[in-house]
KOLROLUM-281121 format. One line per 10 residues: for each residue x, y, z of N, C-alpha, C. Coordinates in Angstrom, 3 decimals. Layout:
<rs>
X:Y:Z:X:Y:Z:X:Y:Z; ...
</rs>
This chain:
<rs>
98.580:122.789:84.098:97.964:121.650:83.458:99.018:120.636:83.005; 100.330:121.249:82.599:101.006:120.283:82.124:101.913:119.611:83.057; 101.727:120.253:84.223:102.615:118.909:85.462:101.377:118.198:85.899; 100.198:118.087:86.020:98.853:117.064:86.054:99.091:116.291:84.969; 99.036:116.392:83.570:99.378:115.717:82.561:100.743:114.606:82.586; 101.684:115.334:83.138:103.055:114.379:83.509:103.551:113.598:84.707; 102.186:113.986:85.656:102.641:113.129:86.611:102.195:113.749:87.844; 102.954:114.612:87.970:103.002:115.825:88.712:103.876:115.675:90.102; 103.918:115.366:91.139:105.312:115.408:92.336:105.153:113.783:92.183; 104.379:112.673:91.523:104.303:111.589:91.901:105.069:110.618:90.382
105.223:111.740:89.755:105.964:111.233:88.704:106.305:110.315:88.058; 107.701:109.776:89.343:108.861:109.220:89.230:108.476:108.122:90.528; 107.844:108.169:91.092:107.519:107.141:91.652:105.576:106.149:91.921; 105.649:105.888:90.129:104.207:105.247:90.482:104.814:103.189:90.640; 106.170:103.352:90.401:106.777:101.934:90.780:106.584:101.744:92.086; 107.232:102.573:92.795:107.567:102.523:94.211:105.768:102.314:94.661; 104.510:103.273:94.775:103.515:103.280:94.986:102.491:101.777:94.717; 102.831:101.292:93.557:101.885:100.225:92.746:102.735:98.696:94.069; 103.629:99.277:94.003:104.628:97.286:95.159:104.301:97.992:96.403; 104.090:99.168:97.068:103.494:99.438:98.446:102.343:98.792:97.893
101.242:99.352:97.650:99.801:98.908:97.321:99.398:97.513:97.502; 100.314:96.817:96.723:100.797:95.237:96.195:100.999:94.577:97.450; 102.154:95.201:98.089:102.635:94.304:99.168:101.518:94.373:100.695; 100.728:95.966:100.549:99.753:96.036:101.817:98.438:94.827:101.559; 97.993:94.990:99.502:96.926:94.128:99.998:97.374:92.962:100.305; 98.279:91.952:99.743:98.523:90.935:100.160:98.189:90.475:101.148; 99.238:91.457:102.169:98.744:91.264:103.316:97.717:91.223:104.150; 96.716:92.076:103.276:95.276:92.352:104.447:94.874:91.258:103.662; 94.807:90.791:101.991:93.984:89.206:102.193:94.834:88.697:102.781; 95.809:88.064:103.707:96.115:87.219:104.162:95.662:87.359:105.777
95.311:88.085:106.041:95.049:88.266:107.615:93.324:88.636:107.508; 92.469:88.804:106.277:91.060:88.511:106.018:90.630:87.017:105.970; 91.683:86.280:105.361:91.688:85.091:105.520:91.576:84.460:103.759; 91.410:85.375:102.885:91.572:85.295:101.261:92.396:84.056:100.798; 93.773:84.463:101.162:95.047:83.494:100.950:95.721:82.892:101.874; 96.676:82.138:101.646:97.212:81.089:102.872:98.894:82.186:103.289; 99.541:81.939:103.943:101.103:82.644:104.016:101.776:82.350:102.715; 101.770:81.156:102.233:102.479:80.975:101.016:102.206:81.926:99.796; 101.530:81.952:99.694:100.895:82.921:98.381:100.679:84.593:98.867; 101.080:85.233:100.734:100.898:85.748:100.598:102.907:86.418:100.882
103.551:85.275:101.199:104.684:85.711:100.918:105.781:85.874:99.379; 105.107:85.096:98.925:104.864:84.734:97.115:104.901:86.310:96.779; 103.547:86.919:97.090:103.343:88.348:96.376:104.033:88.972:96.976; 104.439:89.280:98.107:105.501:90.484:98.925:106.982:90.055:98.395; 107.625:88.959:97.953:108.652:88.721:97.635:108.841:89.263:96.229; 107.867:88.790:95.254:107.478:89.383:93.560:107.914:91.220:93.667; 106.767:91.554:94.698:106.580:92.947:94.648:107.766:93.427:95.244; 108.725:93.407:96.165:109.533:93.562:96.540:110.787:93.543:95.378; 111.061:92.399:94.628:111.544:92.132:93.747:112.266:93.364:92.930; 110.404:93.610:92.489:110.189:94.925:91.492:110.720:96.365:91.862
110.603:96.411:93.223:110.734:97.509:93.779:112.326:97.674:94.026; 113.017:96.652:94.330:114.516:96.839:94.178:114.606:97.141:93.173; 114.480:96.380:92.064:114.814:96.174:90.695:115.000:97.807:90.312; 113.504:98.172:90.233:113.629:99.489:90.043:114.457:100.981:90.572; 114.534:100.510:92.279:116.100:101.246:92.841:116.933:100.700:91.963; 117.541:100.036:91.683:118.874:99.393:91.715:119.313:100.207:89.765; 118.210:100.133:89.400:118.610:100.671:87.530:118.601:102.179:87.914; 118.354:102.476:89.084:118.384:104.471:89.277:119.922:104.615:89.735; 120.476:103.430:90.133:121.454:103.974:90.527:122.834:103.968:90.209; 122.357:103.286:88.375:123.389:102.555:87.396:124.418:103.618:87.417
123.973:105.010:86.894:124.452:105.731:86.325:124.740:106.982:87.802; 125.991:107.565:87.972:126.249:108.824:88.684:126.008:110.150:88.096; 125.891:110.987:88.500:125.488:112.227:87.890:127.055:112.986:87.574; 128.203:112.663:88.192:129.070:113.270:88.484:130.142:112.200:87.224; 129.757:111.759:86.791:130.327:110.627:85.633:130.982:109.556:85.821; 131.137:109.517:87.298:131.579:107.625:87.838:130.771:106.962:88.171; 131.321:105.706:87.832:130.266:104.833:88.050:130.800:104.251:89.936; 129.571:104.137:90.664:129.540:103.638:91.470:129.649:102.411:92.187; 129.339:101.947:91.039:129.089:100.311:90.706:130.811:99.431:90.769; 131.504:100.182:90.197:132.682:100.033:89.644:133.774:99.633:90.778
134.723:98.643:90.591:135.399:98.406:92.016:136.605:98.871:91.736; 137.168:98.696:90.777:138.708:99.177:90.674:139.005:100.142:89.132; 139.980:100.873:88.707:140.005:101.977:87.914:140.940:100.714:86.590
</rs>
């Protein structure tokens, strides 16, 4: 009950899931005929955005205590 309560294997990725979702409907209103390309590249660029964004803060920190990020000592 308590990995249903926390998430469960989907956890850690309802970011990643919500900008797929985001970026598919866009697209199907734009090819239903809903929105124009502008507004439907508007939302895939936003959602995309988010979805780096959110890689990019996972990968601030190393597990091994260097930073990756880092260019010279």
């Amino acid at each position: 009950m308590r990995k249903i309560i926390s998430g469960g294997f989907l956890a850690d990725k309802k970011t990643y899931i919500m900008s797929g979702v985001g970026i598919l409907s866009a697209v199907a209103a734009y090819l239903v005929g809903d929105t124009d390309v502008f507004a439907m590249l508007q939302a895939i660029f936003t959602l995309g955005g988010i979805y780096f964004l959110r890689k990019s803060s996972e990968n601030k920190g190393c597990e091994d205590g260097k930073n990756s990020r880092k260019i010279s000592e």
